[in-house]
N, C-alpha and C positions, 0 to 999 in steps of 0.2 A: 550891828546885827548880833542876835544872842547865838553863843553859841548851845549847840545839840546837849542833852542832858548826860550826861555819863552814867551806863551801868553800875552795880555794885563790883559787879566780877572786875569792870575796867578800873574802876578804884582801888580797888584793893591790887590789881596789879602793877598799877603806879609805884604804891606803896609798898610794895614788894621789891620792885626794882629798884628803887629810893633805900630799902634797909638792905638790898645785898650788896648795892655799891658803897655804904658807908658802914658795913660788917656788921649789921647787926641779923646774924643770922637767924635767931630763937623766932623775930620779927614776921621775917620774910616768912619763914615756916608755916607759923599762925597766920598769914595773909594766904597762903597758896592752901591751905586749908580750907580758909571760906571760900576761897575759888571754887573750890570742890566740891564742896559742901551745897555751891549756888546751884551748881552745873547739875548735881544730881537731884537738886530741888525741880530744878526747872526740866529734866526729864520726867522724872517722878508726873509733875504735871502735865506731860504731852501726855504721859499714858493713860492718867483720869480720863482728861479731855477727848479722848481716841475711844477709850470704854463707855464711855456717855454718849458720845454720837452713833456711837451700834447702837445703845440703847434702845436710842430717840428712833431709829431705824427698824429696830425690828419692831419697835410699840406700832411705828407708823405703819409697818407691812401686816401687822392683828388688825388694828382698825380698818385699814383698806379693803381687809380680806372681809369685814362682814357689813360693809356696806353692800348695798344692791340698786337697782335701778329704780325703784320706790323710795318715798321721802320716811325718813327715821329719826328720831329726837337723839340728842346725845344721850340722851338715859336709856333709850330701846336698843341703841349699839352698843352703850354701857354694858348691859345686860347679856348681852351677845359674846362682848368678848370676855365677861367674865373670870379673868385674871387676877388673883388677889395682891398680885404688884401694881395693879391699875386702880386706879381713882377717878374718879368722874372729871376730876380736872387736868387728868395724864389725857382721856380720850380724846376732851374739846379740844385742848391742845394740838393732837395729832389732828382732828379733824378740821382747825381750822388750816395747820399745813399744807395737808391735804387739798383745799382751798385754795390755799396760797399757788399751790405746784400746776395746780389746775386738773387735778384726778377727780375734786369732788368738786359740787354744785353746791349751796347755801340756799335754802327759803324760808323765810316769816311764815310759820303757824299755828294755828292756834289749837289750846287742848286746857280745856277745862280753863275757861273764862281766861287764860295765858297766851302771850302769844312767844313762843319760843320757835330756836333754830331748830330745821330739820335737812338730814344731807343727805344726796343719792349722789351716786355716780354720775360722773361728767358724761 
């Protein structure tokens, strides 16, 4: 049976402990460095990842906000929310969340020989 893959951080602590018990201290130093160096990498990236899910969150709560209980093309709510951080493919997105969560409805229809998605409220 294989075992588990080792972090960076748990590597380089090996290797730390490896150069403090056979004195080489400059070693260790440089190893508990990148230790650090990870740790603050890898908060750094919670907090992206934590800013991006509000993101995702308030985008979702514009678009939920101008849906209505008549059916609308992703370009007519497009239009609605109007936000120039928003792109037509920020909204489908939210919209098909939306979808997904069960807040909206999805219908097939058609508009100018097309037949595209249009969403009201669940």
């Amino acid at each position: 049976m294989s075992e588990a893959k080792k972090t960076q951080s748990e590597i380089y602590a090996e290797i730390r402990d490896l150069m403090v018990e056979q004195g080489y201290q400059d070693y260790a130093d440089f190893c508990q460095k990148q230790i650090d160096a990870l740790a603050r990498k890898a908060e750094k990236a919670k907090e992206r990842a934590a800013a991006k899910k509000e993101e995702a969150s308030e985008a979702k709560a514009l678009v939920a906000a101008a849906l209505t209980d008549e059916l609308q093309t992703g370009a007519q709510i497009f239009e609605q929310v109007g936000d120039e951080d928003f792109t037509i493919g920020k909204v489908r997105a939210q919209l098909t969340a939306l979808v997904r969560d069960g807040s909206a409805v999805k219908e097939e229809v058609k508009v100018e020989k097309r037949t595209v998605m249009a969403y009201k409220l669940a």
